[in-house]
ROTI-803327 format. One record per residue: residue in one letter; chain; x negated, y, z of N, C-alpha, C in turn; residue number from 1. Coordinates in pm, 1 decimal. Example, Ala and Ser with C-alpha at 12.3 -4.5 7.8 and 13.67 -1.06 7.14 Angstrom:
BEGIN
['A' 'A' [-1319.0 -569.0 780.0] [-1230.0 -450.0 780.0] [-1320.0 -330.0 780.0] 1]
['S' 'A' [-1285.0 -225.0 708.0] [-1367.0 -106.0 714.0] [-1290.0 3.0 787.0] 2]
! end
This chain:
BEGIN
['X' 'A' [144.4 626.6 -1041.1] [24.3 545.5 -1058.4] [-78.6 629.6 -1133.4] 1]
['X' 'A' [-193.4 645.7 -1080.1] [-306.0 661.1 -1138.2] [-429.4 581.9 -1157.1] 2]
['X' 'A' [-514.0 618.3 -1241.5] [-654.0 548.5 -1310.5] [-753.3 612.3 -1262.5] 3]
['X' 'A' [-834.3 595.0 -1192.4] [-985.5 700.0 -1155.2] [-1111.6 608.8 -1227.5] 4]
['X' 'A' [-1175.2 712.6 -1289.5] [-1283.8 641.2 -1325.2] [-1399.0 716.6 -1277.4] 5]
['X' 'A' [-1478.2 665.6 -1214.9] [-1605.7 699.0 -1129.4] [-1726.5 703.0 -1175.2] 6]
['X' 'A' [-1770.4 776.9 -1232.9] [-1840.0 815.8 -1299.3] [-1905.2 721.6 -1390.0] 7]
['X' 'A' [-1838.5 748.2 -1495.6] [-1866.3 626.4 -1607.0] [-1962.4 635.3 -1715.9] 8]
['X' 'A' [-2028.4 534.5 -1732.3] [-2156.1 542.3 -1816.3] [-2192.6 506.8 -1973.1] 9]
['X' 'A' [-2048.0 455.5 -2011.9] [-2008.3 435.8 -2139.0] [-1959.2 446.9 -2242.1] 10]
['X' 'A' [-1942.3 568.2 -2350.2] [-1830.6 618.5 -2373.7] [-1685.4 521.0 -2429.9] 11]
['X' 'A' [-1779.6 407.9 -2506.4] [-1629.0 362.9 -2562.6] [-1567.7 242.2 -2473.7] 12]
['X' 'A' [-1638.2 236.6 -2319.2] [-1505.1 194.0 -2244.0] [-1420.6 310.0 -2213.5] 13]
['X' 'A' [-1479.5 404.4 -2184.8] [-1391.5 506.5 -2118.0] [-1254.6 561.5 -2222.1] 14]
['X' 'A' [-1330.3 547.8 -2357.0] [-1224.7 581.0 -2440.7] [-1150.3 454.1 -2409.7] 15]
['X' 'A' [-1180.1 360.6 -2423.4] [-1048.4 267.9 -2395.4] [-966.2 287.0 -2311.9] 16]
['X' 'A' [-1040.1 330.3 -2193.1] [-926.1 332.5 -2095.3] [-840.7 444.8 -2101.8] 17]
['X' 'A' [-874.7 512.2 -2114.9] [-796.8 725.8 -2214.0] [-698.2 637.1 -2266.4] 18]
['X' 'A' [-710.3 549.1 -2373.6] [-622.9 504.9 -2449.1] [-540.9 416.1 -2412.7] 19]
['X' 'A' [-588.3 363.3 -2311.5] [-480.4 233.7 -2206.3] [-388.6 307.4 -2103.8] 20]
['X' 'A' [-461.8 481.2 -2053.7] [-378.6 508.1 -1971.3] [-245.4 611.7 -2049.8] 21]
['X' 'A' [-308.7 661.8 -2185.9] [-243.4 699.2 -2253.6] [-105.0 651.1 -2318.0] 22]
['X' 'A' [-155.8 491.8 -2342.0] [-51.6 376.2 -2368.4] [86.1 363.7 -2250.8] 23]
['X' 'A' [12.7 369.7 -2120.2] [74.8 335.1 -2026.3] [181.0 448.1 -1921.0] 24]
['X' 'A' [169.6 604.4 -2024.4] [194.9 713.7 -1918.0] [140.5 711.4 -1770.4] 25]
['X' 'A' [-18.4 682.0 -1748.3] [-87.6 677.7 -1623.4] [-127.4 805.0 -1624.1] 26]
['X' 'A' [-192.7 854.7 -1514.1] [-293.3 1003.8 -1511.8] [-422.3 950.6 -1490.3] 27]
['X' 'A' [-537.9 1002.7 -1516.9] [-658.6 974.8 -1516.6] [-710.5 1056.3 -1451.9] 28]
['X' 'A' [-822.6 1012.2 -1351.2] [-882.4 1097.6 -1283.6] [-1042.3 1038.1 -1321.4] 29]
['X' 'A' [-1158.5 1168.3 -1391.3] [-1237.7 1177.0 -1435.2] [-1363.1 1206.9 -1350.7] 30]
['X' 'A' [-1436.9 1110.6 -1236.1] [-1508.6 1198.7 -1177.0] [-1642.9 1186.1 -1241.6] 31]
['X' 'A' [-1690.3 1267.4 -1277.5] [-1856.1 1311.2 -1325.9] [-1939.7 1348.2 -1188.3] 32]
['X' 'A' [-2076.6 1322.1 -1265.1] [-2113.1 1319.6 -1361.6] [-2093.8 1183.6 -1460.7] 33]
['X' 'A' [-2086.4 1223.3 -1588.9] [-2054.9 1053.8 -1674.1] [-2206.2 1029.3 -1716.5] 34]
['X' 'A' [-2193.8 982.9 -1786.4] [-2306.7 921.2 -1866.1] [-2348.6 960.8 -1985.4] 35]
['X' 'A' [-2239.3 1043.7 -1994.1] [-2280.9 1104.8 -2171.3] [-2188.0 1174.7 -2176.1] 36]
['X' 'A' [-2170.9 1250.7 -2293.4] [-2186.3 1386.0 -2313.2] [-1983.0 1353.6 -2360.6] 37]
['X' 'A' [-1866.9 1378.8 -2314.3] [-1719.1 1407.9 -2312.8] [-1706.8 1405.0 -2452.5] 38]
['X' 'A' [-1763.9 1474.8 -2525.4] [-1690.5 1513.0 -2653.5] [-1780.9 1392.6 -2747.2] 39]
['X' 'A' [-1829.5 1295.6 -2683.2] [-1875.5 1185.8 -2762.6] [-1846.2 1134.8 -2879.8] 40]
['X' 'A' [-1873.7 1094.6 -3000.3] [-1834.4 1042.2 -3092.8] [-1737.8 866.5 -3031.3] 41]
['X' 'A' [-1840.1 827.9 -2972.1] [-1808.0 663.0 -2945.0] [-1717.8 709.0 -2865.7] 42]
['X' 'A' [-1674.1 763.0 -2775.0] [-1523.9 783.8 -2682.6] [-1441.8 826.9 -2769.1] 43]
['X' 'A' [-1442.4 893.7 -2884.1] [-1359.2 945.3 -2966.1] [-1334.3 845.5 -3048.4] 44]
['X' 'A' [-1415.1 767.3 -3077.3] [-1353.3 626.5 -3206.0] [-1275.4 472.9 -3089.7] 45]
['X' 'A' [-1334.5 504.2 -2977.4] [-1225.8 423.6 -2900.2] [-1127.3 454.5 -2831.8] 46]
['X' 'A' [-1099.5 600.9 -2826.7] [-1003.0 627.7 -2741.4] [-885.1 663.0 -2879.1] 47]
['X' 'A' [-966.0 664.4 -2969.5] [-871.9 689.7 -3149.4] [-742.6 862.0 -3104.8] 48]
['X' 'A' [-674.9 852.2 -3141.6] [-617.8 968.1 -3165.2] [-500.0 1009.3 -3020.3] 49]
['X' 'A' [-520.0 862.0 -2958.8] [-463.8 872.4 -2825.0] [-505.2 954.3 -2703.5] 50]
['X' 'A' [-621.7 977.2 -2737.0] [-729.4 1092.0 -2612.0] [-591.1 1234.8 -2580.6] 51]
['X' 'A' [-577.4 1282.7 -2670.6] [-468.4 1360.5 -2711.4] [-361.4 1377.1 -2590.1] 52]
['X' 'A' [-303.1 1272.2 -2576.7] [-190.9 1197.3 -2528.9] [-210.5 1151.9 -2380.6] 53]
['X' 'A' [-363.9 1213.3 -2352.2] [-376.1 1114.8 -2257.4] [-359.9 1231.2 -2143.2] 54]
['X' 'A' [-304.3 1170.9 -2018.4] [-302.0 1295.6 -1911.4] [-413.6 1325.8 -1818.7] 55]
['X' 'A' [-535.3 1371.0 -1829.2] [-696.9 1374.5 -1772.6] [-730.9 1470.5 -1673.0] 56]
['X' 'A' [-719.8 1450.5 -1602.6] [-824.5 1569.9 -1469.6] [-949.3 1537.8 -1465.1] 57]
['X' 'A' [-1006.1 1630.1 -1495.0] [-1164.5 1615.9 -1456.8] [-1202.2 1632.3 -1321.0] 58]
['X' 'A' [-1315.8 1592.3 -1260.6] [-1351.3 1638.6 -1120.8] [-1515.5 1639.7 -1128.1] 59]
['X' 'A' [-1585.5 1735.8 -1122.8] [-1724.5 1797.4 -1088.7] [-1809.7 1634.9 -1041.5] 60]
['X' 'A' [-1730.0 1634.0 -958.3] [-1811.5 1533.6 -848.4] [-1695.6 1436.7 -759.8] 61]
['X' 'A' [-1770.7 1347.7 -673.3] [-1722.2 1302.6 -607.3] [-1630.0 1376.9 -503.5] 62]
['X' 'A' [-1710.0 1457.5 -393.7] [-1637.5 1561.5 -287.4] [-1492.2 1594.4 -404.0] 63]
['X' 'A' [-1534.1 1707.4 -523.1] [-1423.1 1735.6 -579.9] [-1309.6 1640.0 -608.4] 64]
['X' 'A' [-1314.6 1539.6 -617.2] [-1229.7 1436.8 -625.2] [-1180.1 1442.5 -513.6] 65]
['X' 'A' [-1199.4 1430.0 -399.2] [-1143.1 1391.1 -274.7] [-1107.3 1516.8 -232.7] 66]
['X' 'A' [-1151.4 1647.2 -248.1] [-1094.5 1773.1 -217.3] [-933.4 1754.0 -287.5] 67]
['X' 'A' [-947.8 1736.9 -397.9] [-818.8 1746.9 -506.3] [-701.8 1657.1 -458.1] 68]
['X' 'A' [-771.7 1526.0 -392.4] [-686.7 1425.8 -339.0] [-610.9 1457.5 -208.0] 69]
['X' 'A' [-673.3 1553.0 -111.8] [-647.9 1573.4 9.4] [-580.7 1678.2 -21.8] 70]
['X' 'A' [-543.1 1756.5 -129.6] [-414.3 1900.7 -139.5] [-331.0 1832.0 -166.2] 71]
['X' 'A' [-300.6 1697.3 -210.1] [-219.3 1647.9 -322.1] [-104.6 1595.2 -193.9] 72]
['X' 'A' [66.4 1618.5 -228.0] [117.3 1569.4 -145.6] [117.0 1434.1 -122.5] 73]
['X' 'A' [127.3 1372.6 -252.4] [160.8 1232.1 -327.0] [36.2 1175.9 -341.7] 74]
['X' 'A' [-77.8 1189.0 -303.1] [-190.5 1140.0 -285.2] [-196.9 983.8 -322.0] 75]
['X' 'A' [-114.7 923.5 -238.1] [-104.3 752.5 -240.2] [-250.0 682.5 -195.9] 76]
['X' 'A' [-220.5 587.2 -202.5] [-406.8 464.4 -156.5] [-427.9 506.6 -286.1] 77]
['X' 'A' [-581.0 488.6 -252.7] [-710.4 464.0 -330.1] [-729.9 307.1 -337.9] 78]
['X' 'A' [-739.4 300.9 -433.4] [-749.5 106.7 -482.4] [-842.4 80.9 -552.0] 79]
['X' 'A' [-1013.5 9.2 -472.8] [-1061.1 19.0 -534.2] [-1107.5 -144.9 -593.6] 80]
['X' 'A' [-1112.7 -154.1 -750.5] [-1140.7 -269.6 -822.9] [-1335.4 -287.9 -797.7] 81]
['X' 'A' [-1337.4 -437.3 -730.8] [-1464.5 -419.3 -706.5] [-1508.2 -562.4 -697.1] 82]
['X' 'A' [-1639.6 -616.4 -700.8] [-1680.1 -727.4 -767.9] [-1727.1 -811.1 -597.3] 83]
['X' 'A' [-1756.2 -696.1 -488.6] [-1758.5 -776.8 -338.6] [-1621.0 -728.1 -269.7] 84]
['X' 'A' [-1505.9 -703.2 -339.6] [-1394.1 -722.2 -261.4] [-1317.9 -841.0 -248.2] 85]
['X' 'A' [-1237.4 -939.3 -153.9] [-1228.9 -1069.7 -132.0] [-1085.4 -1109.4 -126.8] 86]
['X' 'A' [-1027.8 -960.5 -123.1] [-854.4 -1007.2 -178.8] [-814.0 -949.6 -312.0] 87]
['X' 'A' [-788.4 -1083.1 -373.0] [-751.2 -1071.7 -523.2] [-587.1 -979.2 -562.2] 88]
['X' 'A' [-640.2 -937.1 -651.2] [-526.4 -821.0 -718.2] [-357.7 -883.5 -756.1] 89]
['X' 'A' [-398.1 -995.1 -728.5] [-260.0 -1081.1 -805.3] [-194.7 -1085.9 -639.3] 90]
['X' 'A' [-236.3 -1123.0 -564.8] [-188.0 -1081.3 -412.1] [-164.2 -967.3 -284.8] 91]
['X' 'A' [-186.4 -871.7 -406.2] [-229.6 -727.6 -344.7] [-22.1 -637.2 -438.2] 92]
['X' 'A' [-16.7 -589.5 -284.7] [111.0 -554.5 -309.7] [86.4 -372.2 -345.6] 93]
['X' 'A' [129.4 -334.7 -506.1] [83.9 -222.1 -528.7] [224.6 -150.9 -492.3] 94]
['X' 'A' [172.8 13.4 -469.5] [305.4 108.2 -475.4] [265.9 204.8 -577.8] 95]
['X' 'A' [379.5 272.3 -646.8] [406.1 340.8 -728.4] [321.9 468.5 -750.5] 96]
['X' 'A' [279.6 507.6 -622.3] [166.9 631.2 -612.2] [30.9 600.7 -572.7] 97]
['X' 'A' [-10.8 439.6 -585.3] [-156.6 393.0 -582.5] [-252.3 477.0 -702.5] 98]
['X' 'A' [-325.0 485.9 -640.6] [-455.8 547.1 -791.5] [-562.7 377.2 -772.7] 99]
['X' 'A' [-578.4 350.6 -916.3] [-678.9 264.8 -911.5] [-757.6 284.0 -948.1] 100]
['X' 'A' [-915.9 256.6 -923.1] [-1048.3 328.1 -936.0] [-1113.9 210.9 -958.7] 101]
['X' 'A' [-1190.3 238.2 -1072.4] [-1276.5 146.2 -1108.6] [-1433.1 229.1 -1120.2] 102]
['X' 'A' [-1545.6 140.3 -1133.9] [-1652.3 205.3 -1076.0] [-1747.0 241.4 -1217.7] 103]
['X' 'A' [-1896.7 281.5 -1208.0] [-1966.2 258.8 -1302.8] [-2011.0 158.8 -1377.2] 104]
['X' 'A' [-2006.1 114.7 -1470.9] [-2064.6 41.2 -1566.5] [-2174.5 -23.7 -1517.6] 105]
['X' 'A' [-2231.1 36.8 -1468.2] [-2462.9 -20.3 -1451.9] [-2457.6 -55.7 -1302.4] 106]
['X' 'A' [-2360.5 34.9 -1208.0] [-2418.4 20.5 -1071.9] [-2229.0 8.5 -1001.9] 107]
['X' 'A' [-2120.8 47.5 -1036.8] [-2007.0 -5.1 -959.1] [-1998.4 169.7 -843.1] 108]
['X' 'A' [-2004.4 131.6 -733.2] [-2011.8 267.6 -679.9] [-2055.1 258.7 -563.7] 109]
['X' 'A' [-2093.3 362.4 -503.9] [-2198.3 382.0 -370.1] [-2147.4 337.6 -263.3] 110]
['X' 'A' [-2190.3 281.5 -163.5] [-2134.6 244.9 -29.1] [-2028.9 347.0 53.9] 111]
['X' 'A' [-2063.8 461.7 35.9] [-1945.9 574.2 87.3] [-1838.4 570.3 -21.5] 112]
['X' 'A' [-1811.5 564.9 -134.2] [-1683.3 495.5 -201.1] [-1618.9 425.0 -212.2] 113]
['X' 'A' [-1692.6 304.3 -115.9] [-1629.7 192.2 -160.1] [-1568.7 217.0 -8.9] 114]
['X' 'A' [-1650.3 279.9 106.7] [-1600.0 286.7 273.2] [-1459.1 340.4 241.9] 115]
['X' 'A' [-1463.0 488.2 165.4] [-1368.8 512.6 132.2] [-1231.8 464.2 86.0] 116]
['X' 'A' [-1238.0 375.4 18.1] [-1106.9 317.9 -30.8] [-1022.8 260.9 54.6] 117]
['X' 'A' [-845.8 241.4 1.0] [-818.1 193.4 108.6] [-779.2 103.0 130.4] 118]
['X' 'A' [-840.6 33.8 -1.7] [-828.0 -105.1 -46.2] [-908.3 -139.5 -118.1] 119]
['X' 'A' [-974.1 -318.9 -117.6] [-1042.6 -335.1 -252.2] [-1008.3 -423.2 -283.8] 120]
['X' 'A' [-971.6 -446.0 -427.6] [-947.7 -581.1 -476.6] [-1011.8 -689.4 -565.0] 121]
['X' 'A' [-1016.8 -762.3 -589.9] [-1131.5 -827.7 -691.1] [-994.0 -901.2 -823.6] 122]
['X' 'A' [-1085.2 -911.9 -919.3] [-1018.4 -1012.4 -1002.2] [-1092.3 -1165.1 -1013.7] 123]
['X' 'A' [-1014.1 -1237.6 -990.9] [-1098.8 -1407.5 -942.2] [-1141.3 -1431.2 -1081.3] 124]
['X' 'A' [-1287.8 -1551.0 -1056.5] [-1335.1 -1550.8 -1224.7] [-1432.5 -1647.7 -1230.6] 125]
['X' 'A' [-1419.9 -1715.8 -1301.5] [-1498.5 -1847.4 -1312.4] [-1648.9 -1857.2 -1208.3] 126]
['X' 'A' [-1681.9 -2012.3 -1175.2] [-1828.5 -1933.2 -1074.4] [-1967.0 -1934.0 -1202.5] 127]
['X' 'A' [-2044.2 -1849.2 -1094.8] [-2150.8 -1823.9 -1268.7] [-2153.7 -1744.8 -1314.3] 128]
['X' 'A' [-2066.4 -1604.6 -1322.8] [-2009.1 -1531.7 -1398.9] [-2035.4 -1387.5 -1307.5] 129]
['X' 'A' [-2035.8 -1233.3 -1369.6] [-2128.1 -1156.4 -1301.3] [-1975.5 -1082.5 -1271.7] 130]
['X' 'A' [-1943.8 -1055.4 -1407.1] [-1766.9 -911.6 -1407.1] [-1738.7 -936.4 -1511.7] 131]
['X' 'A' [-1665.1 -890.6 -1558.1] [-1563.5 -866.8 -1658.4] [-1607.7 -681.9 -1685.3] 132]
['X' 'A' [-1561.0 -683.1 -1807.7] [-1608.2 -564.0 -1913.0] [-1517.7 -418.1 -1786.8] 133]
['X' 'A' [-1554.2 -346.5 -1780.6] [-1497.4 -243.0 -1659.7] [-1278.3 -226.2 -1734.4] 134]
['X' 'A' [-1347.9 -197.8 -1864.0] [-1206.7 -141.7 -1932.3] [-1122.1 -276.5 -1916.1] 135]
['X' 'A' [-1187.4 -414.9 -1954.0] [-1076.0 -495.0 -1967.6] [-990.1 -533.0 -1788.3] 136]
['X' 'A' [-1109.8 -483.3 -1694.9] [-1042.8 -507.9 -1557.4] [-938.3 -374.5 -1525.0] 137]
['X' 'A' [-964.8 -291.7 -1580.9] [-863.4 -141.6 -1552.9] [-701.5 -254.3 -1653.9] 138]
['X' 'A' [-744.3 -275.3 -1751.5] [-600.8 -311.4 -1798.6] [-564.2 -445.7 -1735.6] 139]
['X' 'A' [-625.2 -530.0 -1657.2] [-546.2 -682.9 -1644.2] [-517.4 -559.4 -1474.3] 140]
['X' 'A' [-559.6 -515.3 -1394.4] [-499.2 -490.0 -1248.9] [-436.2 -358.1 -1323.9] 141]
['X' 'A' [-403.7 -292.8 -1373.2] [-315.1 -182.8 -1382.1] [-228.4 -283.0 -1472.6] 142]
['X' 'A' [-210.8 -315.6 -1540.1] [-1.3 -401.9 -1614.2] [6.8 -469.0 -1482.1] 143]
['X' 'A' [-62.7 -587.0 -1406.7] [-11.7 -563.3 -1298.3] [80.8 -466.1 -1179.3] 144]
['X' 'A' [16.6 -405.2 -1169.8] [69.6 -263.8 -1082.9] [146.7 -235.2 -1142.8] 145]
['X' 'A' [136.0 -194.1 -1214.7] [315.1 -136.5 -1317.2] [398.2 -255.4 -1317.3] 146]
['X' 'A' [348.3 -364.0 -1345.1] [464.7 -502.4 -1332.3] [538.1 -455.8 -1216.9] 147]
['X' 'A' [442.7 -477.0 -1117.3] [518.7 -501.6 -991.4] [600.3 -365.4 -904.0] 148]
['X' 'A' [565.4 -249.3 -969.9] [662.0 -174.4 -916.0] [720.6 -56.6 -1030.8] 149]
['X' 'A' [731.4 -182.0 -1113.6] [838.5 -122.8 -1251.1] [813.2 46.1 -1306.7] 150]
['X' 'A' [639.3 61.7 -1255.1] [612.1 170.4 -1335.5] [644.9 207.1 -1496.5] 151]
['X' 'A' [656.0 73.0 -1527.8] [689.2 18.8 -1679.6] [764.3 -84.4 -1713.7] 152]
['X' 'A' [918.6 -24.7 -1706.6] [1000.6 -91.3 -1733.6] [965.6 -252.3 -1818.3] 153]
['X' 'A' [928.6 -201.0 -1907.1] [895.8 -339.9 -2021.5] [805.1 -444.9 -1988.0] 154]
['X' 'A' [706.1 -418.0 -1857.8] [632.9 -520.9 -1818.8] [692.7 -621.4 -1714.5] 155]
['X' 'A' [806.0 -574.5 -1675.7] [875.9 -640.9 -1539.0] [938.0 -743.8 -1623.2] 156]
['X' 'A' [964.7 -749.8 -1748.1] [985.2 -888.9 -1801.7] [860.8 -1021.1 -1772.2] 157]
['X' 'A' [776.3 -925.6 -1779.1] [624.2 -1055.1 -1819.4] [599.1 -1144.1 -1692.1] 158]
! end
């Protein structure tokens, strides 16, 4: 299982999520450009001493991302978390070598990313309501995914 974050515009979600995938033994895939500057203060006070710990590939760009993906044997789906996708994550059957990708902060991600994926899922949510914070949707559909294919032993209780 992996985490992609698509070019993200915030530092202290992103540190959260460093620190959620860090929590979780996930890999992170970093595509830039971000929004600010890596060695950020605010990614560093939310990602706390876990950044460390965390397993991170950077990627230039988009293409570079998908270059990196297409050498990779273990590649797995691209899963992408998205606010006009219409099958919900709680019904979406994950596998063990899914990467889940969540988008930018301000804008989500471009129409050729989203063509790209090979899945999208939404998280269902009151009506009225725009999204949910990017980091808190990376952690409710990733313990999922690990629930369900015992990436993490300890969640297959929940």
């Amino acid at each position: 299982m992996r985490l992609a974050l698509y070019q993200p515009d915030i530092p202290q979600n992103t540190g959260t999520m460093l620190r959620l995938a860090a929590c979780m033994k996930v890999a992170v895939d970093l595509i830039e450009p971000c929004g600010f500057v890596l060695n950020d203060k605010k990614l560093k006070r939310s990602g706390m001493d876990y950044l460390e710990q965390a397993e991170l590939l950077r990627h230039s760009s988009w293409n570079a991302f998908i270059a990196d993906r297409d050498q990779r044997t273990d590649k797995g789906r691209l899963i992408l978390l998205s606010t006009k996708a219409e099958s919900s994550y709680t019904d979406f059957a994950f596998l063990p070598s899914d990467t889940l990708m969540v988008g930018r902060e301000s804008a989500g991600v471009p129409e050729d990313v989203h063509s790209y994926a090979d899945a999208r899922i939404i998280i269902p949510m009151a009506q009225g309501v725009r999204s949910l914070n990017v980091a808190v949707s990376a952690a409710m559909v990733l313990g999922e995914a690990l629930r369900q294919t015992a990436g993490f032993p300890e969640l297959k209780a929940l």
